[in-house]
N, C-alpha and C positions, 0 to 999 in steps of 0.2 A: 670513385668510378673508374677511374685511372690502373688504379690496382689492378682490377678483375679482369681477365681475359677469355674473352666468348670463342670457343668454338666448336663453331659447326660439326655435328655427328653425321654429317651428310655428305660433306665435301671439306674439303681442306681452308674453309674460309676463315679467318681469324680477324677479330678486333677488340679493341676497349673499349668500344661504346656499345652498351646495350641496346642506342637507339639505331645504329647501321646494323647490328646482330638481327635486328628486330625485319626491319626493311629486306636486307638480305635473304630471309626465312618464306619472307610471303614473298618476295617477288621470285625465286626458285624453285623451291621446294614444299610449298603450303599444297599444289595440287599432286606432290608425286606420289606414286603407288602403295609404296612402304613408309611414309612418313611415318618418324617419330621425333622429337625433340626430348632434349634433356638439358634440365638446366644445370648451369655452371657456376652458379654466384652462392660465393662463400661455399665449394666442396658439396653444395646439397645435389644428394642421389637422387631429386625428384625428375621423375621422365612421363612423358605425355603422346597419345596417340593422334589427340586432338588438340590445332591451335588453340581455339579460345578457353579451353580448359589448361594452356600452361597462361594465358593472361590472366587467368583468374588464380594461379597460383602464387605469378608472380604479383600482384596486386595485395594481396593479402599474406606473403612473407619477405617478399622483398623491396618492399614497393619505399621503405624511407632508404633504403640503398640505391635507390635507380631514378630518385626525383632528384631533376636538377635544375636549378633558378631560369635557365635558358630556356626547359623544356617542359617546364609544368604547363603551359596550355595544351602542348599536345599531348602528355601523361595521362591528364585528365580528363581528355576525349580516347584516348585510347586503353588505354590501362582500369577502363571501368571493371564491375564484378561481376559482369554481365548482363545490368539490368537491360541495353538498350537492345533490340533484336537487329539493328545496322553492325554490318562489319566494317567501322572506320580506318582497319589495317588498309584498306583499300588508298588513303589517303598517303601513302606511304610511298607506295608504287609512283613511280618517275613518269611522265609523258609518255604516250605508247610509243612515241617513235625511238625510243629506246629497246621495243620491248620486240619478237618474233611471233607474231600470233599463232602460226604453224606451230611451233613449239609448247605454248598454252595449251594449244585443242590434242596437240598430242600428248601432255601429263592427263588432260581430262577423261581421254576416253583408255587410255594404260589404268589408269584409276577403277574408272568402269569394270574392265574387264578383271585386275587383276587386284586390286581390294576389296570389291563390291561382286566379284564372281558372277558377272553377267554373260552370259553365253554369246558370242558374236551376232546372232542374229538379232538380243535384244540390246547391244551397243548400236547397232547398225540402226534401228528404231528408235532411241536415245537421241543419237546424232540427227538424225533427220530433225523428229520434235524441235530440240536444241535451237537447229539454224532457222526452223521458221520462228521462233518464241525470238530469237535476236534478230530477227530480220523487220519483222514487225514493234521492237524497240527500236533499231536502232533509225527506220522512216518514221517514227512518231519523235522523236528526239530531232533528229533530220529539219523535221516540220517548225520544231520548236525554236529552233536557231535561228532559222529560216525571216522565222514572223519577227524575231526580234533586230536584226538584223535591220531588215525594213523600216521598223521603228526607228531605229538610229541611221537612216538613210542611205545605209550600205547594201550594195548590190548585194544578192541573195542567191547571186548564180555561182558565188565562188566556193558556196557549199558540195555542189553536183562535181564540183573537181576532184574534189575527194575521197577517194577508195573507199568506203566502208563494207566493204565485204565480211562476213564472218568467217572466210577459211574454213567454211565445217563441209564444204563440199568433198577438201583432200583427205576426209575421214570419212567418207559415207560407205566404204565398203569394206571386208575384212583384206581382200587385197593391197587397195590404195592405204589402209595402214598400217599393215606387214611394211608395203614398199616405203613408206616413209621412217619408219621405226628403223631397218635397214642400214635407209642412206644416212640419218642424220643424227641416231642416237648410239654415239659410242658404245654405250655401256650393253647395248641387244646383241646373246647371245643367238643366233639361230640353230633350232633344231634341228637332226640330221637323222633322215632315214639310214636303216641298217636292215639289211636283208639276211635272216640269222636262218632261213632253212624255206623247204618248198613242204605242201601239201596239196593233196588230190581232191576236188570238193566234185559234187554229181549236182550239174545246174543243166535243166530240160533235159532228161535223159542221158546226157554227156559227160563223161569224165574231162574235168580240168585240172590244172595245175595251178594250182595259186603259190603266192608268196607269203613268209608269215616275216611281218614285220617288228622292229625292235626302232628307239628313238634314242638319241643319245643329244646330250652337249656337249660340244669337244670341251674337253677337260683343261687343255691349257688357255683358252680363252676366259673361261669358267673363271679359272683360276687368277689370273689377271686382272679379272676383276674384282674378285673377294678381296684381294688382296688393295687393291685402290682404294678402299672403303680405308678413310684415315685412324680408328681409332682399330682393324686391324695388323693393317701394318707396325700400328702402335708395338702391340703386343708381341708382332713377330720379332721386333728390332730388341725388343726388351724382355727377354725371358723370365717367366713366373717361376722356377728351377729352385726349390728349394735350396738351404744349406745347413742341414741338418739332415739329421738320420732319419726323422719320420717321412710318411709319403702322404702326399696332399693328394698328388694327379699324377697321372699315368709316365711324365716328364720326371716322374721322382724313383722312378723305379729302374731295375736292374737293364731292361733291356735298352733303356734310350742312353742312362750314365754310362752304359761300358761299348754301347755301338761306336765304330770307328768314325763314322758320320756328325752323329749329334753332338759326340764328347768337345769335339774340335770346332763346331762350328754350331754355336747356339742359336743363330736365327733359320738355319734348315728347317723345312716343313715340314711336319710332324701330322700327315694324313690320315685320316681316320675312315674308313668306308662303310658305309652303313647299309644293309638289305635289309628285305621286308614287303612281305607281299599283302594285299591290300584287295576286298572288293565289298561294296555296296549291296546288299541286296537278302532279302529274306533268308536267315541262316535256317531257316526250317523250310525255304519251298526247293522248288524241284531246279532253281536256276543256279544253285551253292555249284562253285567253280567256274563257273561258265565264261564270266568275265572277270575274273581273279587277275591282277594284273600282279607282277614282281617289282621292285623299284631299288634302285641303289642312290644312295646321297652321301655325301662326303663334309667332313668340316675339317680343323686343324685344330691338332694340340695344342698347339703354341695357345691359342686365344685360351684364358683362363677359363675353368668349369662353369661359374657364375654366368657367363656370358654365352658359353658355348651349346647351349639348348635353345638360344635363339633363331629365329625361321631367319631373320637376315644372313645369318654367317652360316646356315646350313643351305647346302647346294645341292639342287637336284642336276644327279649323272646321266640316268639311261633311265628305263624301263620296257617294258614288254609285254605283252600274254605270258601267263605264268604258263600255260599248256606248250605252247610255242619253245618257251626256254625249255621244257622239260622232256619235250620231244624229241627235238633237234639237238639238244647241247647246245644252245643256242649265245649264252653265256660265255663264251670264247669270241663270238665276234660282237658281241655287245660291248666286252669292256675291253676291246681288243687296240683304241685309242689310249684308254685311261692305260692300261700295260703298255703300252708304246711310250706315251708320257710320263709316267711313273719311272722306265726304265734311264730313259735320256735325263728325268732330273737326278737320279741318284746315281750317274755315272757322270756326264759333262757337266750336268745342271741347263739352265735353258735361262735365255737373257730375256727379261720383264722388261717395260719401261713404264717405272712404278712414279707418276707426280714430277714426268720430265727427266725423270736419272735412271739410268741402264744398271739392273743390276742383275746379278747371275745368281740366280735363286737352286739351292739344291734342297734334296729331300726323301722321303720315304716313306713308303706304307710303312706306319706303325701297330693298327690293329684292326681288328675287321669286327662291327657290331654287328649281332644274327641273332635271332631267337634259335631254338634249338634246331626247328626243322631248317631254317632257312641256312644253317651254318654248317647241319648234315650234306643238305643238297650242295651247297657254294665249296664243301669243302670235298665232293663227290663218296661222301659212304649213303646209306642206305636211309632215307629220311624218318620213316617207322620201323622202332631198333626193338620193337617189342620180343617179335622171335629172331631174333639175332643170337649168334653164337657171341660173336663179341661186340655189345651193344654203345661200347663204350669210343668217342672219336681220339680219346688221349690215351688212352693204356690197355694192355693186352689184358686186361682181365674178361673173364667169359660168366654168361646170365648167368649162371649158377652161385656165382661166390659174389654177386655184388650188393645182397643182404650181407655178409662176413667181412668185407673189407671196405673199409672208407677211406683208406687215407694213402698218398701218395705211395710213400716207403716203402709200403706191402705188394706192393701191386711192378709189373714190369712196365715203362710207356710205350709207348709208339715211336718206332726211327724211322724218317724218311727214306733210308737205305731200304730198310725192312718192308717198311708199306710200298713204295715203288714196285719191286720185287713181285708179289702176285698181283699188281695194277696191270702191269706190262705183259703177264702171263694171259690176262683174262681175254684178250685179245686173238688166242690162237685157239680158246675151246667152243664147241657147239653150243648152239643156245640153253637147250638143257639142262647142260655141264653148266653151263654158266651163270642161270638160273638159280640154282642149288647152292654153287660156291657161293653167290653175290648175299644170301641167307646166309651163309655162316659168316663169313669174315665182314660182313656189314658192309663192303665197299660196291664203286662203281667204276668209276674210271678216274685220270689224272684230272686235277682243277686249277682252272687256267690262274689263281693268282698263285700256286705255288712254282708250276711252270714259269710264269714268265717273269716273274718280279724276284 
């Protein structure tokens, strides 16, 4: 037992007994949002979304590795195969007055909303239900103390001193648990409006001015936090960097080996940005676009590929009305943090404090994921390249020859020199003019990650 060392995929907690690993899990982490476990005994890759489905795993492969002479009566109440429908992990958990009940009702209704996808107003009704279903145990229990108490001649009044309150009142509203989530959960990122352009809407006969809004997560908070998560830091401190000549991932290739950045300094962040617009709703009726929204998320190289298609380690940035971005150019003040952030980590770098120790983290945009329209648009040419003179966003070749030529060599690319050059120019002609050229050469205007990063 000695041997094996348990830890926690969730926080940094480490020990050698499976039965503290155990205790640990349910009194933390059993109700948070994103739970998963993975077990650790003997190298096995098995991982679980649900507690009692890793007890049952570990019951029936690990179970002559985790019995020990001290603790076979609790094994054998706890470590069953499921047949009992009691969850005796309960027995585990210490005296409440160790415990923050605020904090419980706060993983329960994060849970709510953000595992179980309930809309705030039916959390808001949850919680309510909730506090009378416990309020009405916890006076029939009350009761039961009470009588017995009496039995054994002890005053009965010393029960009523007793707080039992179930705290689900500081969770009855979406406010009151914003503001608690806020004050007292490190790891909550807050949202941030961004005012990315105005429009004119007619409300009673009146022209108004509205705002088209865009929502962002500051990025280096974001970040701070991915990074806390201990089995990524793992990977940042320890690069997957092949050595050899073949390419695994993107870390294996020419642009990260010869950067002046990564070469020198392996545990740099290795960002990855992702777009993609996204909407709900009958692709054959009359409401296709309407509410189309656009969304940018980000991960990091460094975390190996096997890992790195994970919702935990993929972080949502910004989003908006796709209309709005495409309107306004909206897009420049959207990710106009994440460029601000991007710029100071891959010049100064930016000091973390990663698990108590200050470290100065540097880094780079290393690629940008897009389907083709969203990389047209993000990259500013022309999103439908059908009648375009040059349809192509890497090399000057024109519609005509791009049945004749497929391959690199043949073909001339695209220079920033060169592309700037009539970007800058489109700016002094009439719409028309402008109209006409934006057809032939496929472009739009400058985009802001090439500008600014």
């Amino acid at each position: 037992m000695s041997e094996t060392c348990f830890n926690c995929n969730l926080c940094a907690y480490t020990t050698n007994s499976f039965f503290s690993f155990r205790k640990h899990f349910v009194r933390h982490h059993k109700n948070d949002p994103n739970f998963y476990v993975a077990c650790c005994i003997d190298a096995c890759a098995y991982t679980s979304r649900n507690w009692s489905t890793y007890r049952v795993h570990v019951h029936r492969k690990h179970r002559n590795l985790l019995v020990e002479p001290s603790s076979v009566a609790a094994v054998s109440g706890i470590e069953g195969d499921g047949g009992s429908n009691s969850d005796d992990d309960s027995a585990d958990v210490p005296n409440s007055n160790v415990h923050d009940p605020l904090r419980f009702n706060s993983l329960f209704t994060l849970s709510l909303a953000a595992k179980h996808n309930l809309s705030q107003s039916a959390v808001d009704n949850v919680v309510s239900s909730t506090d009378v279903l416990l309020e009405n145990h916890l006076e029939f229990f009350k009761q039961q103390v009470k009588l017995k108490l009496t039995e054994i001649n002890v005053d009965p009044g010393v029960i009523d001193e007793i707080n039992m309150s179930t705290f689900m009142s500081a969770f009855a509203s979406h406010p009151k648990r914003t503001a608690y989530y806020r004050q007292n959960i490190v790891t909550y990122v807050e949202p941030k409006e961004v005012i990315i352009g105005h429009k004119f809407i007619s409300q009673s006969g009146c022209i108004k001015q509205s705002v088209r809004l865009g929502y962002i997560i500051p990025f280096e908070k974001s970040l701070r936090n991915l990074l806390s998560m201990p089995e990524v830091w793992h990977y940042v401190q320890n690069s997957h960097q092949g050595d050899n000549e073949y390419m695994h991932d993107i870390c294996d290739g020419s642009f990260i080996r010869t950067n002046s950045m990564f070469s020198v300094n392996s545990t740099a962040l290795q960002v990855i940005l992702n777009c993609d617009d996204m909407e709900i709703v009958n692709p054959l009726g009359s409401h296709v676009k309407k509410h189309k929204i656009t969304l940018f998320y980000y991960s990091l190289g460094n975390i190996p590929p096997e890992y790195r298609s994970r919702t935990d380690v993929i972080q949502l940035l910004a989003f908006a009305k796709t209309c709005d971005l495409r309107n306004c150019n909206g897009e420049h003040k959207l990710l106009a943090d994440f460029c601000q952030t991007m710029n100071k980590m891959s010049s100064v770098g930016i000091d973390m404090d990663i698990f108590g120790d200050v470290h100065k983290m540097k880094g780079n945009l290393v690629i940008v994921c897009a389907d083709t329209l969203a990389a047209n648009w993000l990259g500013k040419f022309k999103e439908g390249v059908a009648f375009a003179l040059r349809n192509c966003r890497h090399c000057e070749i024109e519609n005509c020859h791009t049945a004749a030529k497929f391959v690199e060599r043949d073909v001339a690319l695209r220079q920033l020199d060169s592309h700037n050059l009539p970007v800058y120019g489109l700016q002094c002609l009439k719409i028309s003019t402008l109209d006409a050229l934006l057809i032939q050469l496929c472009l739009q205007h400058d985009h802001i990650l090439c500008v600014a990063i």
